[in-house]
PDB file of N, CA, C and O in Angstrom:
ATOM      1  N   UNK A   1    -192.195  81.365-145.218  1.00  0.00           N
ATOM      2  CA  UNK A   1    -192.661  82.137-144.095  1.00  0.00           C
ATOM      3  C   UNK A   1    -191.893  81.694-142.846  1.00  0.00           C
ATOM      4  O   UNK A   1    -191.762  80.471-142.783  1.00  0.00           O
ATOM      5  N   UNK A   2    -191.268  82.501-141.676  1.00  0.00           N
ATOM      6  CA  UNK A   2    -190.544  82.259-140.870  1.00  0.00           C
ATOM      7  C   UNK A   2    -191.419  82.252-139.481  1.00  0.00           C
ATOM      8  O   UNK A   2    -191.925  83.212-138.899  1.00  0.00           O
ATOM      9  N   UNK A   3    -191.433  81.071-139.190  1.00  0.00           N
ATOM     10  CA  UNK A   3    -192.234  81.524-137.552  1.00  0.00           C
ATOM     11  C   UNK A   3    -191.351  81.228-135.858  1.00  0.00           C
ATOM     12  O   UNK A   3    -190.873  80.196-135.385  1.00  0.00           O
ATOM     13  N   UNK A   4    -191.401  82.087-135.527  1.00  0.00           N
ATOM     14  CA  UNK A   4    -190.882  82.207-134.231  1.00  0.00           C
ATOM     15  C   UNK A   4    -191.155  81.577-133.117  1.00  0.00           C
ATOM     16  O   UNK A   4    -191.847  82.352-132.457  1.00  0.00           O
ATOM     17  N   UNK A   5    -190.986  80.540-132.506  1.00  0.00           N
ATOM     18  CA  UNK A   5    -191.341  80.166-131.258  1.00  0.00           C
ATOM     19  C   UNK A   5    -190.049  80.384-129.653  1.00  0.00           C
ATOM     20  O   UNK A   5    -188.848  80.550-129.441  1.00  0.00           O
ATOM     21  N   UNK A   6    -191.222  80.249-128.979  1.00  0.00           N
ATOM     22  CA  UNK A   6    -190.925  80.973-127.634  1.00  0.00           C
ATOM     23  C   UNK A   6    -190.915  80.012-126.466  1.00  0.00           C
ATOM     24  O   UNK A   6    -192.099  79.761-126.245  1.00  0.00           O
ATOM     25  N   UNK A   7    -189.954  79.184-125.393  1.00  0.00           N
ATOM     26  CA  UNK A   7    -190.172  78.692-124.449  1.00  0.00           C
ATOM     27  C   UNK A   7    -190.356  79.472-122.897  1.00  0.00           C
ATOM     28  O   UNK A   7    -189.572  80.315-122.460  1.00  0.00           O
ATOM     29  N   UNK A   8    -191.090  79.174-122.478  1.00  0.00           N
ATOM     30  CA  UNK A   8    -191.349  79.786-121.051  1.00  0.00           C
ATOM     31  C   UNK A   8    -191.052  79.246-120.121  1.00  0.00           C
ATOM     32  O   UNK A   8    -191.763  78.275-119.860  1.00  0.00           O
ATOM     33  N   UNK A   9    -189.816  79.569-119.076  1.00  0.00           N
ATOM     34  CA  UNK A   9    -189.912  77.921-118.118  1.00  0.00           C
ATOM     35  C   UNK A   9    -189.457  79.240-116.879  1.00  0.00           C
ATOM     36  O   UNK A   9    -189.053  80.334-117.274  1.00  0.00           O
ATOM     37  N   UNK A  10    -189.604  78.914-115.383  1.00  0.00           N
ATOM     38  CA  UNK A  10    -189.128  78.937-114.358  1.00  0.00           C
ATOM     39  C   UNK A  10    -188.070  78.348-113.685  1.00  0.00           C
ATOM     40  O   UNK A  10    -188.168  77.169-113.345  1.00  0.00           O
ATOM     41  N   UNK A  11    -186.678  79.247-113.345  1.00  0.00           N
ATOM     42  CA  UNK A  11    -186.117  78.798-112.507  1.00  0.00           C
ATOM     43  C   UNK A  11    -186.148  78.964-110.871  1.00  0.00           C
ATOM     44  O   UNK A  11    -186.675  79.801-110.138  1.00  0.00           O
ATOM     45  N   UNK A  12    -185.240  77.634-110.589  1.00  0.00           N
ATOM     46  CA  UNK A  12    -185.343  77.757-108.596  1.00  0.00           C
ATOM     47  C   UNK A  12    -184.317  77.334-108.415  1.00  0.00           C
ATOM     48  O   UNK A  12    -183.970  76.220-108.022  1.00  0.00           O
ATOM     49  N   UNK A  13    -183.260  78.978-108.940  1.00  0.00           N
ATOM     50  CA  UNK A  13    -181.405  78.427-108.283  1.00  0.00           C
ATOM     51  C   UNK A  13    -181.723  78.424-106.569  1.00  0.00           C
ATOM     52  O   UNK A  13    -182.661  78.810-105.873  1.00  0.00           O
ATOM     53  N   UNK A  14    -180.398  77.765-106.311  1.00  0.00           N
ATOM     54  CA  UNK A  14    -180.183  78.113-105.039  1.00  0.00           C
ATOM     55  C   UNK A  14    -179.704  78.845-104.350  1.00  0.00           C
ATOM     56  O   UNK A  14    -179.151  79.653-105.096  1.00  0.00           O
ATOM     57  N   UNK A  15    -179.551  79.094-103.456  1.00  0.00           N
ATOM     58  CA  UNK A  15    -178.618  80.618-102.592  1.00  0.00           C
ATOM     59  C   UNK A  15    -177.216  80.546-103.388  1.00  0.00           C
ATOM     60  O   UNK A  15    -176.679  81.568-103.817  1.00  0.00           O
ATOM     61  N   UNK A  16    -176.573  79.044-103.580  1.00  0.00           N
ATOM     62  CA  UNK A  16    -175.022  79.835-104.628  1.00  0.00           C
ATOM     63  C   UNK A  16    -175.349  80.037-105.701  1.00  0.00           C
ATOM     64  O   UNK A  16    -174.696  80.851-106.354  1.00  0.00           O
ATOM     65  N   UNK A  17    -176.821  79.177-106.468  1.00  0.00           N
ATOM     66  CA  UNK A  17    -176.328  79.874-108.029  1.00  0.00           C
ATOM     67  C   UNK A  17    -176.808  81.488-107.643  1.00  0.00           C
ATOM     68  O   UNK A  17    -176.269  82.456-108.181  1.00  0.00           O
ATOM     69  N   UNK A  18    -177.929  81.618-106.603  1.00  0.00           N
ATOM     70  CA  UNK A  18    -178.621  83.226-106.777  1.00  0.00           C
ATOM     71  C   UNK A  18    -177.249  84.203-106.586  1.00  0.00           C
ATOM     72  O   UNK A  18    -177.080  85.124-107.385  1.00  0.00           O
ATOM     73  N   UNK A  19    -176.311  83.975-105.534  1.00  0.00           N
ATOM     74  CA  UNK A  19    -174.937  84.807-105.614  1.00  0.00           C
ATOM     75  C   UNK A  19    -174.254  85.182-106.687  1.00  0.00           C
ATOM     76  O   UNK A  19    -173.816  86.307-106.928  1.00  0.00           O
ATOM     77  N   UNK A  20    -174.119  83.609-107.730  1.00  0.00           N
ATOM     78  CA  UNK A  20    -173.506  83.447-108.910  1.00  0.00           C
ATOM     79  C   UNK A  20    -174.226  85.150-109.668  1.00  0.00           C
ATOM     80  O   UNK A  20    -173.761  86.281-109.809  1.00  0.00           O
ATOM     81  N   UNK A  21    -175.490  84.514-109.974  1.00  0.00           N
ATOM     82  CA  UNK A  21    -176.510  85.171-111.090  1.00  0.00           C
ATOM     83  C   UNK A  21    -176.213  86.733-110.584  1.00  0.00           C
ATOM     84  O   UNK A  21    -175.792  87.594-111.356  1.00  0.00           O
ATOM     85  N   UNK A  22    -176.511  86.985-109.086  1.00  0.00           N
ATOM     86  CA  UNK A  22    -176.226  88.476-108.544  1.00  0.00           C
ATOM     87  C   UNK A  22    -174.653  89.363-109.060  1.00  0.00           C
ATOM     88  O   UNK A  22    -174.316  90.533-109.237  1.00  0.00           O
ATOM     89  N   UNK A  23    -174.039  88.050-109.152  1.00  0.00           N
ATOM     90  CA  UNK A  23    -172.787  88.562-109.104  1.00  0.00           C
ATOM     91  C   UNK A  23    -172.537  89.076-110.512  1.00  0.00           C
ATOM     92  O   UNK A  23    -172.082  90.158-110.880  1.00  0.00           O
ATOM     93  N   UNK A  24    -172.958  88.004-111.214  1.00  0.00           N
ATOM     94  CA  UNK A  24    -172.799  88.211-112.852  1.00  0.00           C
ATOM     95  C   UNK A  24    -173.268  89.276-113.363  1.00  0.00           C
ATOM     96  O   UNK A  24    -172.588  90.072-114.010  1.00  0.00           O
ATOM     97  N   UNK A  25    -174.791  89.425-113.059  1.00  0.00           N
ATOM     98  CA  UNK A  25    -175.974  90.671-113.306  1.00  0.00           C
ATOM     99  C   UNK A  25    -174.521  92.070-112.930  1.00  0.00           C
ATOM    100  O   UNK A  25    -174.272  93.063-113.615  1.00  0.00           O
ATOM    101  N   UNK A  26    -173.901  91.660-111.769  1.00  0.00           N
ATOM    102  CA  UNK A  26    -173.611  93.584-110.836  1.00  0.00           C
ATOM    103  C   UNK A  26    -172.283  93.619-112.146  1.00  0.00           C
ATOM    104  O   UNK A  26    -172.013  94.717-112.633  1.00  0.00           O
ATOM    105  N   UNK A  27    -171.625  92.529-112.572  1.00  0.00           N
ATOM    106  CA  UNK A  27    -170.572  92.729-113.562  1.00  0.00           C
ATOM    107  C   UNK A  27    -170.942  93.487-114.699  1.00  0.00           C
ATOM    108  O   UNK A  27    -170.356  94.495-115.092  1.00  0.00           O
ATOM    109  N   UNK A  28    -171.999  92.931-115.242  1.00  0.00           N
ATOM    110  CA  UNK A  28    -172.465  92.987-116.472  1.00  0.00           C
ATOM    111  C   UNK A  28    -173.012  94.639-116.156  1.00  0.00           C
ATOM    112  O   UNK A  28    -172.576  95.357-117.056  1.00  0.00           O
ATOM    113  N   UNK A  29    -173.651  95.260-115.369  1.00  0.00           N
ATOM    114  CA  UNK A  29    -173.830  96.712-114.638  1.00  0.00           C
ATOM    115  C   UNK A  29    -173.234  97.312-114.581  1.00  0.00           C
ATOM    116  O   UNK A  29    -173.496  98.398-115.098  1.00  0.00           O
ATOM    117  N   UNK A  30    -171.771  97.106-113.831  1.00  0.00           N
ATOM    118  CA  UNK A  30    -170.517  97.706-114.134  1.00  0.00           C
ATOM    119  C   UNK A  30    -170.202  97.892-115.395  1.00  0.00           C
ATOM    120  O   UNK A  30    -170.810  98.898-115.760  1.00  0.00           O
ATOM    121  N   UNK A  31    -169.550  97.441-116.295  1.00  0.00           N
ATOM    122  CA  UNK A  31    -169.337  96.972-117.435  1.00  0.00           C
ATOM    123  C   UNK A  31    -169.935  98.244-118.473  1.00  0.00           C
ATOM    124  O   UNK A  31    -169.273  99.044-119.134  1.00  0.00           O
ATOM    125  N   UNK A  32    -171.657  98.094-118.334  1.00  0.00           N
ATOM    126  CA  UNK A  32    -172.236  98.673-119.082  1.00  0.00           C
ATOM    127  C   UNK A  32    -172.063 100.081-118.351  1.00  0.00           C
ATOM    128  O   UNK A  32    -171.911 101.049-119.097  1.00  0.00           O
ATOM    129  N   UNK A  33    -172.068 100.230-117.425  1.00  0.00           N
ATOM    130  CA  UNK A  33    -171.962 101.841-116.814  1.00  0.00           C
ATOM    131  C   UNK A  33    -170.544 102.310-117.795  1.00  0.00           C
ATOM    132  O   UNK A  33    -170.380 102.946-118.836  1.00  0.00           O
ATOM    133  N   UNK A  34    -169.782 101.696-116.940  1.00  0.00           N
ATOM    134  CA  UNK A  34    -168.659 102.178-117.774  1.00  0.00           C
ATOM    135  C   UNK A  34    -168.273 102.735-118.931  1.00  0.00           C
ATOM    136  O   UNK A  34    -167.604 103.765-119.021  1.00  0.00           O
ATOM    137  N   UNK A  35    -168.782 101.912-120.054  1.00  0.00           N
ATOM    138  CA  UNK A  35    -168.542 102.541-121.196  1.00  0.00           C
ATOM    139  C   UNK A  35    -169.219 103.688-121.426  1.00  0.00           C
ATOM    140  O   UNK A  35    -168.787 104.678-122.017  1.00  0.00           O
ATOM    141  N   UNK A  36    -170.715 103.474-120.758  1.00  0.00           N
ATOM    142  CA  UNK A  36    -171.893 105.026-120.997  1.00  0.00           C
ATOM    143  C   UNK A  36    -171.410 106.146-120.335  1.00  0.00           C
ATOM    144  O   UNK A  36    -171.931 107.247-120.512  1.00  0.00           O
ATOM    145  N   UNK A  37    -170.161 105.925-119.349  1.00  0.00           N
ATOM    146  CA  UNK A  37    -169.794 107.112-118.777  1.00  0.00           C
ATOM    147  C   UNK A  37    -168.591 107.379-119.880  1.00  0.00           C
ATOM    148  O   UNK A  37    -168.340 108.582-119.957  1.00  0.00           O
ATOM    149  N   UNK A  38    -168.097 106.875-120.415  1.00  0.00           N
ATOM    150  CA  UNK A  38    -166.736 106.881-121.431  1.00  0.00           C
ATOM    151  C   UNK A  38    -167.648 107.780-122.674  1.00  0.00           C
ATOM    152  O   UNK A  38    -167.087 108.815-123.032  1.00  0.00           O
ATOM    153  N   UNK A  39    -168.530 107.575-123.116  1.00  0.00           N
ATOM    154  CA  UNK A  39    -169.190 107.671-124.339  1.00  0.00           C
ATOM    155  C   UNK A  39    -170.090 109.107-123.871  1.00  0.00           C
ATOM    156  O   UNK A  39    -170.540 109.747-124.822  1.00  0.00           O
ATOM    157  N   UNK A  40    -170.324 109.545-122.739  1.00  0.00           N
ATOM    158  CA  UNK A  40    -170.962 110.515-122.737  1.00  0.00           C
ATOM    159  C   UNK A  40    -170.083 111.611-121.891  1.00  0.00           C
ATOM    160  O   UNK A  40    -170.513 112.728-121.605  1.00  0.00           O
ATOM    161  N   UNK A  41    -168.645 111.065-121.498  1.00  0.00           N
ATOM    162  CA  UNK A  41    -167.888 111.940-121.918  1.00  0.00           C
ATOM    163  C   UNK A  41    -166.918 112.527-122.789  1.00  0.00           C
ATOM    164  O   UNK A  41    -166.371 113.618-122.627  1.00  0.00           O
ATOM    165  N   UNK A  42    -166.703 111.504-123.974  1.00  0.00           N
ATOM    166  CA  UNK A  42    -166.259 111.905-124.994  1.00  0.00           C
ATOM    167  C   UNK A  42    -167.493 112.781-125.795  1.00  0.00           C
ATOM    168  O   UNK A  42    -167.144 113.767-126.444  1.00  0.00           O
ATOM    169  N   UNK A  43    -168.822 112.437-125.746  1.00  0.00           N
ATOM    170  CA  UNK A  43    -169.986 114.054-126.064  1.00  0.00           C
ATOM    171  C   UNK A  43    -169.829 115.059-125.326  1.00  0.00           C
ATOM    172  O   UNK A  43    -170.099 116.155-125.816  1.00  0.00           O
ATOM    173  N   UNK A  44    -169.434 114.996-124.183  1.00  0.00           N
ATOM    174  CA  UNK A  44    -169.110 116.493-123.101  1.00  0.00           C
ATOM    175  C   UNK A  44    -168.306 117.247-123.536  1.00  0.00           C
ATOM    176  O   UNK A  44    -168.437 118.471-123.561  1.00  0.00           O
ATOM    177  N   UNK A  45    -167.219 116.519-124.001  1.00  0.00           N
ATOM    178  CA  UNK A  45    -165.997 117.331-124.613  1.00  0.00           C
ATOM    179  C   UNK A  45    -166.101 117.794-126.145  1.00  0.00           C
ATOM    180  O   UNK A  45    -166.129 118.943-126.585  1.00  0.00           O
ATOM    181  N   UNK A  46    -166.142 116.787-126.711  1.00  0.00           N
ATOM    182  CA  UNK A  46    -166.276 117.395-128.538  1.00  0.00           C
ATOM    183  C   UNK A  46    -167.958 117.109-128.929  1.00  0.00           C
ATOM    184  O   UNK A  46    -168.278 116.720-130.052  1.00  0.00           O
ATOM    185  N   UNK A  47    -168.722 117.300-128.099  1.00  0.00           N
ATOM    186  CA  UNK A  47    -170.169 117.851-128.476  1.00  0.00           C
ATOM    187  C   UNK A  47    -170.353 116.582-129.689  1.00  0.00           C
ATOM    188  O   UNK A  47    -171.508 116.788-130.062  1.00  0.00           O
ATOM    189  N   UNK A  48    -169.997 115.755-130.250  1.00  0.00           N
ATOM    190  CA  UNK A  48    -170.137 114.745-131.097  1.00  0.00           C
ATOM    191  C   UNK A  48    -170.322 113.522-130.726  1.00  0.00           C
ATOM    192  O   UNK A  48    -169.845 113.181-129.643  1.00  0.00           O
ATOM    193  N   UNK A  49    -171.201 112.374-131.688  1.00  0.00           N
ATOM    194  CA  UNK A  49    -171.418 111.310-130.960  1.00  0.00           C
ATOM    195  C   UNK A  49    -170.535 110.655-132.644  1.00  0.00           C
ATOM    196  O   UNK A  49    -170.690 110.905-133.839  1.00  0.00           O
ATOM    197  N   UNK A  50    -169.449 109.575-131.691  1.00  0.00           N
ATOM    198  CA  UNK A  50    -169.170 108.899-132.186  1.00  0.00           C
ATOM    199  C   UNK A  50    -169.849 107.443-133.149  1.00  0.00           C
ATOM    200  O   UNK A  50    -170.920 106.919-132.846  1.00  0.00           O
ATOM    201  N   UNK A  51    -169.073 107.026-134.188  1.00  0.00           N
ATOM    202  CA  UNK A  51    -169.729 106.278-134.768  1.00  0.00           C
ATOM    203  C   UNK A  51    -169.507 104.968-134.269  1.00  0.00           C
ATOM    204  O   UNK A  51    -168.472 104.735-133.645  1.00  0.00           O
ATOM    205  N   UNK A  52    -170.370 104.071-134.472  1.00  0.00           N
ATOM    206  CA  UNK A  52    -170.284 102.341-134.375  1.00  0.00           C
ATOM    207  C   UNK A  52    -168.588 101.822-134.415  1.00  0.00           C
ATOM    208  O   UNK A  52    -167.980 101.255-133.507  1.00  0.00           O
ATOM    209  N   UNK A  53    -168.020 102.260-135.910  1.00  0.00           N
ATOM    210  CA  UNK A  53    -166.877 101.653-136.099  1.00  0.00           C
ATOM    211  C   UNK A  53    -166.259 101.845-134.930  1.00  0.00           C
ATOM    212  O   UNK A  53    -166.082 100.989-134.062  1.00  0.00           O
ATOM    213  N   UNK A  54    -165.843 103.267-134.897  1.00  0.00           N
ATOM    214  CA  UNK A  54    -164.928 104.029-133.771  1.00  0.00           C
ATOM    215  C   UNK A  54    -165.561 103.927-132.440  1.00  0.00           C
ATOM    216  O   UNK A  54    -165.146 104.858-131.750  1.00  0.00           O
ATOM    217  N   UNK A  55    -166.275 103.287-131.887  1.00  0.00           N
ATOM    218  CA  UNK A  55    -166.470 102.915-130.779  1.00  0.00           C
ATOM    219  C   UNK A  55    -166.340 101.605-130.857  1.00  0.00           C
ATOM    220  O   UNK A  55    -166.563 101.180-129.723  1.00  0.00           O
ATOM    221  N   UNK A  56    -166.104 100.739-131.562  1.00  0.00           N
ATOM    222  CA  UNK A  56    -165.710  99.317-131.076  1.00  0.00           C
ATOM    223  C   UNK A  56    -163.879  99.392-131.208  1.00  0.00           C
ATOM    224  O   UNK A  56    -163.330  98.297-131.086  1.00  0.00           O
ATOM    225  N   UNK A  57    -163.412 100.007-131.327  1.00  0.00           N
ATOM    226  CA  UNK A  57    -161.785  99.911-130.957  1.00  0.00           C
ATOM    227  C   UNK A  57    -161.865 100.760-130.170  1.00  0.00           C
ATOM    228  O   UNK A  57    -160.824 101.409-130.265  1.00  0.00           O
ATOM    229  N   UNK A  58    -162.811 101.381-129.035  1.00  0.00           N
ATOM    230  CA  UNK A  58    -161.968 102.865-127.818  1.00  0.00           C
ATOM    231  C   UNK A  58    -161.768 101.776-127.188  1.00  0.00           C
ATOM    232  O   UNK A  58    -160.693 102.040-126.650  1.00  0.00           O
ATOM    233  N   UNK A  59    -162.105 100.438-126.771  1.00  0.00           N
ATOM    234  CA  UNK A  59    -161.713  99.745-125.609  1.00  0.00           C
ATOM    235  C   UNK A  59    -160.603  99.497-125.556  1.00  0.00           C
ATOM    236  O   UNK A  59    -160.151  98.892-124.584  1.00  0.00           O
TER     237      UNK A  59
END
């Protein structure tokens, strides 16, 4: 039987790590926009949604 456990803790960066973390978060935002705009315009055009394989080599 497999059981899962879970830690709960609080952080208290400071004003540079909170920049760091902001900064990372707006990358990682970018990033993900990007491809969802790539991927839902390759459906605009050929009305098809690509598969798994063929979307890990469009990059």
């Amino acid at each position: 039987m497999k059981i899962n456990k879970a830690y709960k803790f609080r952080m208290y960066p400071n004003e540079n790590q909170i920049k760091i973390i902001e900064k990372s978060f707006g990358c990682s935002r970018y990033v993900y926009n990007h491809f969802l705009n790539q991927r839902n315009e390759i459906y605009r055009t050929t009305k098809s949604i690509t598969k798994y394989e063929k979307r890990t080599c469009m990059a």
